[in-house]
Backbone as CSV, one residue per row, in Angstrom:
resi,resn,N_x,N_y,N_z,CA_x,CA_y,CA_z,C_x,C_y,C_z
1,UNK,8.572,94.512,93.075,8.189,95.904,93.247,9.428,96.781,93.151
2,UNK,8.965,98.088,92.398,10.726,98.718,91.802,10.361,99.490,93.350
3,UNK,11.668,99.720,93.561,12.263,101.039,94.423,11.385,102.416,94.389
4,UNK,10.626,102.634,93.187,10.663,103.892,93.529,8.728,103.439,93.945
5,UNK,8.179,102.455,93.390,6.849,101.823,93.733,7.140,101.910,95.366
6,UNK,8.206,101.527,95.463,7.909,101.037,97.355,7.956,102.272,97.993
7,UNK,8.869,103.290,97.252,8.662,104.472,98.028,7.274,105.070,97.936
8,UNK,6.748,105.326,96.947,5.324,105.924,96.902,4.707,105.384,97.779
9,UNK,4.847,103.731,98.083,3.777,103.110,98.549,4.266,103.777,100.638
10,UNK,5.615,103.952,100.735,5.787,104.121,101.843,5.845,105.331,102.265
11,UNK,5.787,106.637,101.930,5.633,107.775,101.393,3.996,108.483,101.829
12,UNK,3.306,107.389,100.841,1.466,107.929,100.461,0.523,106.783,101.538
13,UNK,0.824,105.286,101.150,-0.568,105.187,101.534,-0.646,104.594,103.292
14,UNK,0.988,103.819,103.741,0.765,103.541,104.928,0.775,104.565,105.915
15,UNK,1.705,105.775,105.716,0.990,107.028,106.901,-0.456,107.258,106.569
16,UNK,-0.866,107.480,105.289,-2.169,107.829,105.318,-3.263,107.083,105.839
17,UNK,-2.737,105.356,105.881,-3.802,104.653,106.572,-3.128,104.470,108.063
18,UNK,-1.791,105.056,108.531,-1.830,104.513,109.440,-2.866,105.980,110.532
19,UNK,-2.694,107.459,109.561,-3.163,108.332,110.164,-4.779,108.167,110.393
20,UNK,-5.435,107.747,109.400,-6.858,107.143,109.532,-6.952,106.206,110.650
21,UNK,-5.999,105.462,110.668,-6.869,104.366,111.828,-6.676,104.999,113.318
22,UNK,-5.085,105.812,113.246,-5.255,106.753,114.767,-6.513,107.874,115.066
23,UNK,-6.938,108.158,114.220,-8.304,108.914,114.094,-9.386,108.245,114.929
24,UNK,-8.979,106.686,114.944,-9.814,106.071,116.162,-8.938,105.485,117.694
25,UNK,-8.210,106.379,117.655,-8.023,106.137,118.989,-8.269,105.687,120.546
26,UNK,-9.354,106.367,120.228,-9.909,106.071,121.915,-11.032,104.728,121.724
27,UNK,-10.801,104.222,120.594,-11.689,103.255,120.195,-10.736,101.809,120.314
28,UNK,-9.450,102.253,119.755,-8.612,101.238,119.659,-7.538,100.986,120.873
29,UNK,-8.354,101.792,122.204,-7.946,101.517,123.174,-8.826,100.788,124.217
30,UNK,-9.738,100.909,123.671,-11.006,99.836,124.062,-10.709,98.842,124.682
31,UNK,-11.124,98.557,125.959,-11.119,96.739,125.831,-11.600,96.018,125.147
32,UNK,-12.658,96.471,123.845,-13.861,95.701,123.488,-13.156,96.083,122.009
33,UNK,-11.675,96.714,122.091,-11.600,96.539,120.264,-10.915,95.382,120.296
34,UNK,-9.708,94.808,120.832,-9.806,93.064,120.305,-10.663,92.464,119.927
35,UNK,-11.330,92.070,121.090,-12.379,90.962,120.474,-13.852,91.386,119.038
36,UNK,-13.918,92.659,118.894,-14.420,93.021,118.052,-14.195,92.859,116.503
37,UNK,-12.567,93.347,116.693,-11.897,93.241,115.885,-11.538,91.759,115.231
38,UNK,-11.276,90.866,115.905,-11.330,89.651,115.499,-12.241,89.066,115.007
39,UNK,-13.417,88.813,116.023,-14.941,88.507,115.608,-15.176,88.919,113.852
40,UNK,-15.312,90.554,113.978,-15.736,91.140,112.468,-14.819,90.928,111.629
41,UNK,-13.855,90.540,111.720,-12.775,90.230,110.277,-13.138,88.337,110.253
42,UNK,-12.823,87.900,111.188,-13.492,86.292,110.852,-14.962,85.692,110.339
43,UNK,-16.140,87.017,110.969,-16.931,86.654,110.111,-16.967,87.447,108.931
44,UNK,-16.215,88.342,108.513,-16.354,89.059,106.842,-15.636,87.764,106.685
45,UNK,-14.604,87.432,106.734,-13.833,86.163,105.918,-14.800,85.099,105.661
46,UNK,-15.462,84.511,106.390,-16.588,83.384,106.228,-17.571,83.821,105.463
47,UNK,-17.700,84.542,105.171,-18.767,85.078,104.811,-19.549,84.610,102.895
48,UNK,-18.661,84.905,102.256,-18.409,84.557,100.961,-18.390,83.023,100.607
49,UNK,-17.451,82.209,101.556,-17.607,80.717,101.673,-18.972,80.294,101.887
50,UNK,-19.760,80.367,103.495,-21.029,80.744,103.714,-22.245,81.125,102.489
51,UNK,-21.855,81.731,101.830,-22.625,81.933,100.591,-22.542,80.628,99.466
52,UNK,-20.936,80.247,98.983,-20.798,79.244,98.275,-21.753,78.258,99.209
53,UNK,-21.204,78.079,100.558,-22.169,76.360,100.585,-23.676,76.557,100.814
54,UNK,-24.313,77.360,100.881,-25.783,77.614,100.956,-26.270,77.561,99.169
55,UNK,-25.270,78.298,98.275,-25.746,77.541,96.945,-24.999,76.393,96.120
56,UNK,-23.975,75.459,97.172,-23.550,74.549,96.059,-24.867,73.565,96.357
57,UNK,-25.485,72.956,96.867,-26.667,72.135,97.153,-27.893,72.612,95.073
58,UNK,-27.560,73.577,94.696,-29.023,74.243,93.997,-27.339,74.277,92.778
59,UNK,-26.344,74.729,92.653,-25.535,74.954,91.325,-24.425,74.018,91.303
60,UNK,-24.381,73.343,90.171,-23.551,71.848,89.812,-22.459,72.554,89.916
61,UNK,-21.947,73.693,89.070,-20.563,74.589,89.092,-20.218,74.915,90.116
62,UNK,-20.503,75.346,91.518,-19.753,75.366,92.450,-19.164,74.243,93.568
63,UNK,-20.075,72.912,93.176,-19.419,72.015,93.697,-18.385,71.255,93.005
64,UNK,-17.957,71.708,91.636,-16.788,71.728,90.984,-15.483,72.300,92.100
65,UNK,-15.905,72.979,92.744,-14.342,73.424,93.231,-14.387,72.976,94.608
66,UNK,-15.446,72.186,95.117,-15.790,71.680,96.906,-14.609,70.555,96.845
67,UNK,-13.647,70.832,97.861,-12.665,69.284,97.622,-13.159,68.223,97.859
68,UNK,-14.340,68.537,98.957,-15.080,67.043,98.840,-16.674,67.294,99.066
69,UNK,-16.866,66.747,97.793,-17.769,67.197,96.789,-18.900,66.127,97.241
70,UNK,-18.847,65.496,97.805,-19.957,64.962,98.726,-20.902,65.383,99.888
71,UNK,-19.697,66.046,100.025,-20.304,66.844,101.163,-21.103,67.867,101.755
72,UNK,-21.851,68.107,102.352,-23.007,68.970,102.985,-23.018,69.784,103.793
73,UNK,-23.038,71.292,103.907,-23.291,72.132,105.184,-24.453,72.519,105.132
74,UNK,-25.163,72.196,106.725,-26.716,72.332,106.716,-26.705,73.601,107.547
75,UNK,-27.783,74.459,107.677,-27.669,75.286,108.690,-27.771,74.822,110.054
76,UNK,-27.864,73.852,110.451,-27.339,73.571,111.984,-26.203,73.008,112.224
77,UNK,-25.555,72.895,111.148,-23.964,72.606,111.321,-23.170,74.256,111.279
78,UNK,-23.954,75.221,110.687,-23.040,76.428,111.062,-23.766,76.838,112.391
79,UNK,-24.420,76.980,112.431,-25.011,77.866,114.090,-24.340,76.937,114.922
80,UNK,-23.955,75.782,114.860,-23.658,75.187,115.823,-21.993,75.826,115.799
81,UNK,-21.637,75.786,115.026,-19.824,76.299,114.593,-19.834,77.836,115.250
82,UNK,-20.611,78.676,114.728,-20.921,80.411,115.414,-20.995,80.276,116.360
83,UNK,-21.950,79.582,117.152,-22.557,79.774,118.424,-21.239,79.437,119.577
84,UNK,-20.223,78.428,118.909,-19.243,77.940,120.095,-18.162,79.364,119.774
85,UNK,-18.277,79.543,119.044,-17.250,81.092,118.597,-16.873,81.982,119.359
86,UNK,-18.545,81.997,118.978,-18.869,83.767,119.523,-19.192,83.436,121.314
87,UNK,-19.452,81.899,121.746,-19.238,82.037,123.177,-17.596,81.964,123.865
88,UNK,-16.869,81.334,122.696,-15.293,81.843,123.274,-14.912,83.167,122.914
89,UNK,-15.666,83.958,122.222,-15.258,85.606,122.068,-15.494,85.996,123.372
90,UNK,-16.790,85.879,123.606,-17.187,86.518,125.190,-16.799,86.185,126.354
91,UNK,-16.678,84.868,126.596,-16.396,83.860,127.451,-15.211,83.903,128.105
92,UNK,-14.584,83.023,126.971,-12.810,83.287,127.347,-11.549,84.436,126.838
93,UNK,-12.245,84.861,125.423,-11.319,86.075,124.836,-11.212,87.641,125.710
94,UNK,-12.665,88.299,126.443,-13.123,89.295,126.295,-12.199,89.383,127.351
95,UNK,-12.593,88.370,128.582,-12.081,88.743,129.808,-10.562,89.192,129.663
96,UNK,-10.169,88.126,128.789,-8.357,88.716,128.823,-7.995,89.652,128.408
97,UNK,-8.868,90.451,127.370,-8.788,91.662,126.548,-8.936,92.701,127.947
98,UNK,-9.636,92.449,128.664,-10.044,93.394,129.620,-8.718,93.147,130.769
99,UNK,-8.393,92.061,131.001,-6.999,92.330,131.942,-6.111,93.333,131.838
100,UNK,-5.493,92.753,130.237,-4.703,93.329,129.571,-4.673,94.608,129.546
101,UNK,-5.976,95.396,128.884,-6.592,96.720,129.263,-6.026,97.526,130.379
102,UNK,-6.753,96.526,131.510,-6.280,97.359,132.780,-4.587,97.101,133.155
103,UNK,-3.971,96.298,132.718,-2.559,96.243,133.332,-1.490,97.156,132.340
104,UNK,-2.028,97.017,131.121,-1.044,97.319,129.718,-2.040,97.787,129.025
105,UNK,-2.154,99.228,128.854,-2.970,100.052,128.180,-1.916,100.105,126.319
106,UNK,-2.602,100.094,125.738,-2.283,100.263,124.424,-1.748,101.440,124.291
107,UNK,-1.015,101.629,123.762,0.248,102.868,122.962,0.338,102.569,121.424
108,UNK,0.121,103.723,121.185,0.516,103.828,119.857,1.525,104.914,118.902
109,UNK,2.137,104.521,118.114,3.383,105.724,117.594,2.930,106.296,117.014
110,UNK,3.069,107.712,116.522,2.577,108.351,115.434,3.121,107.949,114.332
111,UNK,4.291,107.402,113.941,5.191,107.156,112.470,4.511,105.776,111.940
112,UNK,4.137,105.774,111.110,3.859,104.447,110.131,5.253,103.679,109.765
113,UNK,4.938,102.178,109.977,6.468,101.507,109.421,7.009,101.812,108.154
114,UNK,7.737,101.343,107.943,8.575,101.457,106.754,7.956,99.935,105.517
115,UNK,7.543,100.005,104.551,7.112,99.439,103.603,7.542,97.700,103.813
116,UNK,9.212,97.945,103.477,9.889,96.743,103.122,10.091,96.007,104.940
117,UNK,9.645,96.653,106.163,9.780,95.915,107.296,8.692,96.069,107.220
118,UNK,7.440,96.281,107.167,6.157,95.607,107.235,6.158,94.166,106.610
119,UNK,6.389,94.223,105.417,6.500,92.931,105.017,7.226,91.785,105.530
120,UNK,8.442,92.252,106.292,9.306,91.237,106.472,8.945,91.174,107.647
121,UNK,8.387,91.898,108.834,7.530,91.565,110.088,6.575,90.774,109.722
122,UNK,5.699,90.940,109.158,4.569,90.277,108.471,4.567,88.780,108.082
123,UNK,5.679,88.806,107.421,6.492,86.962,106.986,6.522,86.491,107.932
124,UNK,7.437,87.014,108.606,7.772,86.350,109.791,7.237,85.904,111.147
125,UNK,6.416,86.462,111.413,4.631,86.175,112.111,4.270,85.186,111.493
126,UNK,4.191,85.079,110.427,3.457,83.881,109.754,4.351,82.693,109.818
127,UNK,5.555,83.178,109.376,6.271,81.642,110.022,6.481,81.180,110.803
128,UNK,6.875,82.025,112.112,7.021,81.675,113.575,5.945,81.189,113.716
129,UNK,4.709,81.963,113.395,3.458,81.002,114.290,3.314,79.614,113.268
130,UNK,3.388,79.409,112.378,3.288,78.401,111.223,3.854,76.940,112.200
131,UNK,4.837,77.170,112.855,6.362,76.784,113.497,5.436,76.204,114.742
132,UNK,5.125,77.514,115.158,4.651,76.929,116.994,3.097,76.366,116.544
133,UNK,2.468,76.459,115.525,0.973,75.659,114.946,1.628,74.338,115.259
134,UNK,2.688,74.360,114.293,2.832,72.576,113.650,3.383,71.764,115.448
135,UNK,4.084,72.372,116.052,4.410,71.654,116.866,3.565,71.374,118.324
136,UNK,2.546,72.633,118.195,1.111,71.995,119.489,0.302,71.267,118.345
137,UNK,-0.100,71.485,117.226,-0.710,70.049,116.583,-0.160,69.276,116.614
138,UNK,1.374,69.473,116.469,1.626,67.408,116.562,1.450,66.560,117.796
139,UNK,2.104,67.533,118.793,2.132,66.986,120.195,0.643,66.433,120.754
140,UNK,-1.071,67.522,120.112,-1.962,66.948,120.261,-2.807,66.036,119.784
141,UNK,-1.696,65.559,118.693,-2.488,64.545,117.796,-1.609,63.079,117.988
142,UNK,0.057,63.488,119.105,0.696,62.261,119.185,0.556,61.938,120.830
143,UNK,0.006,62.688,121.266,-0.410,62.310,122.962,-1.827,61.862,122.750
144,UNK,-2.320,61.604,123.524,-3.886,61.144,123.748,-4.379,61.590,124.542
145,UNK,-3.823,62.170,125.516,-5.101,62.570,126.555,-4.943,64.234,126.412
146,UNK,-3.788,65.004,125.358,-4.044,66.180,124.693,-5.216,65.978,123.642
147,UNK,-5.156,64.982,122.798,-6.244,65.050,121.632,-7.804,65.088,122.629
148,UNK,-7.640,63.954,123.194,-9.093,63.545,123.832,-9.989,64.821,124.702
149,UNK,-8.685,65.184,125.890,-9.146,66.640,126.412,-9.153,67.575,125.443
150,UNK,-8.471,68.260,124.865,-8.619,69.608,123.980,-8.943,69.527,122.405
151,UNK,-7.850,69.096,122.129,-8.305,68.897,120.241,-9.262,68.083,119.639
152,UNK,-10.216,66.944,120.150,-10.481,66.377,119.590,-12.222,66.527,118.927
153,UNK,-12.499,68.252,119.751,-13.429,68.932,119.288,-13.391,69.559,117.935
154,UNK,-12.177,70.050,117.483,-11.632,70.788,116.266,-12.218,69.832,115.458
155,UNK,-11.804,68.200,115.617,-11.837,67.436,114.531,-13.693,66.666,114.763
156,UNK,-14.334,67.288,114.488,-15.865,66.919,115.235,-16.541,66.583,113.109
157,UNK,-15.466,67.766,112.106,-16.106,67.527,111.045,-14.966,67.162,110.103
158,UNK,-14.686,66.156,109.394,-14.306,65.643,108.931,-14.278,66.216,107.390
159,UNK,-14.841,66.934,107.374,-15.161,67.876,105.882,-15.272,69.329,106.408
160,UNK,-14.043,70.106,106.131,-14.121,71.350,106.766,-15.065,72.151,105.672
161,UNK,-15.387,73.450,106.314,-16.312,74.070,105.740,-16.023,75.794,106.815
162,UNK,-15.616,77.067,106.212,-15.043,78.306,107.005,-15.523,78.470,107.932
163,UNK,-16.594,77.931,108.779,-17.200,78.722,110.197,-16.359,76.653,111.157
164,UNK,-15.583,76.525,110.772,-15.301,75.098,111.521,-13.660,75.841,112.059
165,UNK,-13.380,76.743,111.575,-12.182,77.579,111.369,-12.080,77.591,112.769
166,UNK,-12.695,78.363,113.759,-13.207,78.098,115.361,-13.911,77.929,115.982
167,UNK,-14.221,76.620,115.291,-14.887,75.456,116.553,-13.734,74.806,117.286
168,UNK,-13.987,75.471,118.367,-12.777,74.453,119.428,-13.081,74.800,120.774
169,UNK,-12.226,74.327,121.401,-12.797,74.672,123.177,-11.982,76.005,123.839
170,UNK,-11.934,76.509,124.463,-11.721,77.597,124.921,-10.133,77.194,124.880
171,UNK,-9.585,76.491,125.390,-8.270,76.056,125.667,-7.473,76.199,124.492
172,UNK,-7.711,75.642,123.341,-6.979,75.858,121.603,-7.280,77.128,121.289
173,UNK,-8.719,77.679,121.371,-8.604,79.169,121.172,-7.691,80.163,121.832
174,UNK,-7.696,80.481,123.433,-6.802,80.668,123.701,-5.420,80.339,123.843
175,UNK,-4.826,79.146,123.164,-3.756,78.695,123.027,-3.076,79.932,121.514
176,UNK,-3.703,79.136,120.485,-3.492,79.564,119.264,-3.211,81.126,119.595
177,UNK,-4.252,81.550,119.738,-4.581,82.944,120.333,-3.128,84.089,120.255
178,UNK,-2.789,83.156,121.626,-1.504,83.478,122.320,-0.608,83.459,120.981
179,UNK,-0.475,82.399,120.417,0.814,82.715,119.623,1.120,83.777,118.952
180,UNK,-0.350,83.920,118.258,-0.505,85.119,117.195,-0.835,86.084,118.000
181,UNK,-1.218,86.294,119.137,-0.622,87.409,120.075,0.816,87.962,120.662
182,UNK,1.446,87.140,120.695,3.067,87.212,121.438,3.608,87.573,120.181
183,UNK,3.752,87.031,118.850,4.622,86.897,117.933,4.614,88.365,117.333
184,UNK,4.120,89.216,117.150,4.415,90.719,116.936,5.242,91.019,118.200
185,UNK,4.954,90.684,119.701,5.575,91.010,120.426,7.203,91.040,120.692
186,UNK,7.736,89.461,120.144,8.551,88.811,120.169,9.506,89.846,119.267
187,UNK,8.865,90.041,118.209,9.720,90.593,117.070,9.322,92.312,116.961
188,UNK,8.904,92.445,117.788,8.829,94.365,117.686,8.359,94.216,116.661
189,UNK,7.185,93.985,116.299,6.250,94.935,114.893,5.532,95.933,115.294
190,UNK,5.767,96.869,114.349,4.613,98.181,114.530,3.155,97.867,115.124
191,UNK,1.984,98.419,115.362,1.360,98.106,115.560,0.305,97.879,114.409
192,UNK,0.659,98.724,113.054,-0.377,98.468,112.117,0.455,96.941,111.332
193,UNK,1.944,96.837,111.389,1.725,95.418,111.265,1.782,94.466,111.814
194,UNK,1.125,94.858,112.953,0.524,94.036,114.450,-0.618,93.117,113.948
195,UNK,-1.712,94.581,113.145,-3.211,94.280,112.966,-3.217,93.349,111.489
196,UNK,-2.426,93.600,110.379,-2.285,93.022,108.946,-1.846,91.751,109.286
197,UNK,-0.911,91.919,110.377,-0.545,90.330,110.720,-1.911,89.415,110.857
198,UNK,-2.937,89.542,112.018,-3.865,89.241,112.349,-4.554,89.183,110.925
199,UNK,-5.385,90.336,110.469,-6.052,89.716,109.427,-5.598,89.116,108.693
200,UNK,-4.741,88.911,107.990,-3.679,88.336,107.083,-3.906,86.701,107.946
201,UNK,-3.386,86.464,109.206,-3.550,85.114,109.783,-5.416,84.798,109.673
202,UNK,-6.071,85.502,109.825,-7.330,85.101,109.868,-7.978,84.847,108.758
203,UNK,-7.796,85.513,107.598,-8.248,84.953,105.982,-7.582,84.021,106.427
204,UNK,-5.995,83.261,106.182,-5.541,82.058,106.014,-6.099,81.196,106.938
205,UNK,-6.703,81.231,107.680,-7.291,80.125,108.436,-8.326,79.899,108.317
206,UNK,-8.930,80.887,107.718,-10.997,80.673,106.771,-10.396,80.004,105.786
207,UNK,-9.353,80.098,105.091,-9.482,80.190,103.752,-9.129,78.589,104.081
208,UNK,-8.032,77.649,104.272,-7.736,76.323,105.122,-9.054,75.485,105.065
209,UNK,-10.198,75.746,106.118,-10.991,75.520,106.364,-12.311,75.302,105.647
210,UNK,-11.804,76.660,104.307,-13.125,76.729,103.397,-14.044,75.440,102.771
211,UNK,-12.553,74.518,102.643,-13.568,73.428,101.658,-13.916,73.196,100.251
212,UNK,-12.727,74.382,99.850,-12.825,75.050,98.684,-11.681,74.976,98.097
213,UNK,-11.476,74.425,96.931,-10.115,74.964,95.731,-10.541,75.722,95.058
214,UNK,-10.585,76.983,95.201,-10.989,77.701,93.931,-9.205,78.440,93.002
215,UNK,-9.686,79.093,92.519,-8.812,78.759,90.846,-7.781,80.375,91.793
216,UNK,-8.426,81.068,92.334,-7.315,82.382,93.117,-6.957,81.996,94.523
217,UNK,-6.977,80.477,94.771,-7.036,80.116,96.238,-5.488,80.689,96.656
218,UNK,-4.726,81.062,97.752,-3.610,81.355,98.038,-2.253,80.012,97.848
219,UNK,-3.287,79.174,97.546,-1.614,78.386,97.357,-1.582,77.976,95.699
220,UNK,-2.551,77.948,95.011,-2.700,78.472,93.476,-1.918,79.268,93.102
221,UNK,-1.144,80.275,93.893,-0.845,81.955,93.467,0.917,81.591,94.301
222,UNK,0.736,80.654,94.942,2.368,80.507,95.435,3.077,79.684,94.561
223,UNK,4.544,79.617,94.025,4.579,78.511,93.169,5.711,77.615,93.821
224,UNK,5.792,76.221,93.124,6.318,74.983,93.993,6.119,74.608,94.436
225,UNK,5.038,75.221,95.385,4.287,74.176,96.453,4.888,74.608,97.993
226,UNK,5.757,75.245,98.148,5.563,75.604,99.676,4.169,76.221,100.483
227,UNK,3.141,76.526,99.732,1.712,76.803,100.851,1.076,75.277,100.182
228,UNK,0.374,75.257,101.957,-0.278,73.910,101.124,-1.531,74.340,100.805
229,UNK,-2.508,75.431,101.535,-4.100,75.687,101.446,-4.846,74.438,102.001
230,UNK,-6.455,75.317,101.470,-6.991,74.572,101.814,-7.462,72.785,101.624
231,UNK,-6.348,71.972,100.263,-6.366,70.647,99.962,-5.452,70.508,101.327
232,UNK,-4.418,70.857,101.813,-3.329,70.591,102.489,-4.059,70.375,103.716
233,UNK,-4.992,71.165,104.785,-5.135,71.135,105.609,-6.854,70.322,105.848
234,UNK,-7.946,70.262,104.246,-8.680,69.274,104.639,-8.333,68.203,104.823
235,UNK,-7.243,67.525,104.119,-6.810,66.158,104.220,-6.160,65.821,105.384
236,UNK,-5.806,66.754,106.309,-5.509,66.788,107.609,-7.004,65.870,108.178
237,UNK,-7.795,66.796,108.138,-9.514,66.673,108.963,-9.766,65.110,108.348
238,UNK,-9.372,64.831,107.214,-9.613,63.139,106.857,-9.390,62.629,106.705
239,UNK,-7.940,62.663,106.627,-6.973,61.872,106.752,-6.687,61.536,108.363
240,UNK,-6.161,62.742,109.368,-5.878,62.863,110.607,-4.455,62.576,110.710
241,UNK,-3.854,61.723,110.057,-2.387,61.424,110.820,-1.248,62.592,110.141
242,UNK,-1.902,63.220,108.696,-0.768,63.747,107.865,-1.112,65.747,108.163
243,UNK,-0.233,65.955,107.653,-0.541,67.885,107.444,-0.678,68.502,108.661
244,UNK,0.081,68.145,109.402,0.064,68.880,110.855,0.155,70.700,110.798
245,UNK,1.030,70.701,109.987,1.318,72.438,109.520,-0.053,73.113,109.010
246,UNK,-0.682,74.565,109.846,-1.415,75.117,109.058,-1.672,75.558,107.774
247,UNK,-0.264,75.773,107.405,-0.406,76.941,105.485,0.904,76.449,105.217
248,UNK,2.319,76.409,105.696,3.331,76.068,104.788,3.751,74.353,104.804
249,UNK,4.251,73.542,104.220,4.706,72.540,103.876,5.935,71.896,104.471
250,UNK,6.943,73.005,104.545,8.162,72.253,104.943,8.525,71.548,106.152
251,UNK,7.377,72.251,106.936,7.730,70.923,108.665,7.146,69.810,108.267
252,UNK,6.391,69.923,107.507,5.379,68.143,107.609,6.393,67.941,106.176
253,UNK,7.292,68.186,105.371,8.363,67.680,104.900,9.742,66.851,105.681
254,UNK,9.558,67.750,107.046,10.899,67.608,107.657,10.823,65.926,108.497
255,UNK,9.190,66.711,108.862,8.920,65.494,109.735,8.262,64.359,109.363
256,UNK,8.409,64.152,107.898,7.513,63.107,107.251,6.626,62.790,107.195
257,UNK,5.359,63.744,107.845,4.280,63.764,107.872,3.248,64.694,106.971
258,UNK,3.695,64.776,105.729,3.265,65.208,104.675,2.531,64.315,103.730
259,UNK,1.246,64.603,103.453,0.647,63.912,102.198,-0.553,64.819,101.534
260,UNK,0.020,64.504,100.206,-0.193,64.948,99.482,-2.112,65.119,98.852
261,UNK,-2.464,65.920,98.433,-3.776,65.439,98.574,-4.125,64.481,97.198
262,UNK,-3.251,64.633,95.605,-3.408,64.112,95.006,-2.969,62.355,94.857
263,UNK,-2.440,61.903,96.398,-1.934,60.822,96.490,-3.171,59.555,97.098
């Protein structure tokens, strides 16, 4: 992106969206805009997947891109995936949204960030948490009575499919949670790339989960191979011992626990 692109872009459209979204203010001070906010961006993300597996069963061409192409989502395998969701939205998410609320009321700046530190806040969220992913997955997949108590619900389907994205027990939800909560904190990000962080983490974790190689998948579009996607992290679910890392490659490089899906 030239110099003078980034200025326009920093210039025109992030005050203008950051002035739109302060327009909801007293909304985005809500206790009830977290968990809202999360909820409705995870199910728009599922949503499209959700569609693929309701017609790969009826069209030969879309189970062309299913990584494992055997496989089946029935509708009581998603209600069952929603239903544990949306009871850790209410359950265990809401209440903390509402602590928080009352102890640490939300503030917001009037100035929109600056273009080129959005992005580099933005990266860096993704790697830090990438970082603290790989190392509570390993620890719960190399202890046993972490897998048995907490994780070993995540792994219930062996063929991921986007609404499996959060199936888990209250404990990993709010674990995970936390990271990608603290990590804007950690690093002073604005607050609008507080929220891009979040959606940005939440496609990548539908998208993981989808079940899907399709031809614009996000690690298609990276080159060399540092994202692994969604081959990287089903072969996790069926393999189990390899791909501890959510989206990048190089810890399960470091730590030899990398495999490949074409292997």
């Amino acid at each position: 992106m030239s110099s003078s692109h980034t200025t326009r872009l920093n210039t025109m459209f992030l005050p203008s969206l950051w002035d739109f979204i302060l327009g909801y203010n007293a909304w985005l001070r809500s206790p009830f805009f977290p968990v809202l906010f999360s909820l409705s961006v995870y199910l728009t993300f599922c949503l499209p997947f959700v569609v693929l597996d309701l017609l790969s069963p009826r069209l030969a061409w879309i189970r062309t891109f299913k990584i494992q192409q055997k496989s089946h989502v029935s509708w009581t395998m998603m209600w069952s995936c929603l239903a544990l969701s949306l009871y850790n939205h209410v359950v265990s998410l809401f209440p903390l949204t509402v602590l928080h609320w009352f102890w640490r009321p939300a503030s917001f700046i009037a100035e929109a960030p600056g273009t080129l530190r959005l992005i580099w806040d933005v990266v860096a969220c993704l790697l830090l948490f990438d970082f603290q992913y790989f190392i509570w997955h390993l620890l719960h997949h190399k202890v046993p009575w972490l897998y048995r108590t907490f994780h070993k619900v995540h792994h219930k389907h062996t063929s991921t499919f986007a609404l499996t994205t959060e199936y888990s027990g209250a404990y990993e939800t709010l674990s995970l949670g936390f990271f990608a909560g603290v990590n804007p904190l950690l690093l002073g990000c604005h607050p609008l790339t507080e929220m891009l962080f979040y959606v940005l983490n939440i496609w990548l974790s539908v998208e993981d989960h989808s079940g899907y190689d399709l031809p614009w998948s996000t690690h298609r579009l990276v080159p060399f191979g540092p994202y692994g996607g969604a081959p990287h992290h089903d072969l996790h679910h069926l393999k189990f011992k390899f791909n501890y890392a959510p989206y990048f490659t190089h810890w399960d490089r470091v730590f030899g626990t990398l495999h490949k899906h074409s292997d």
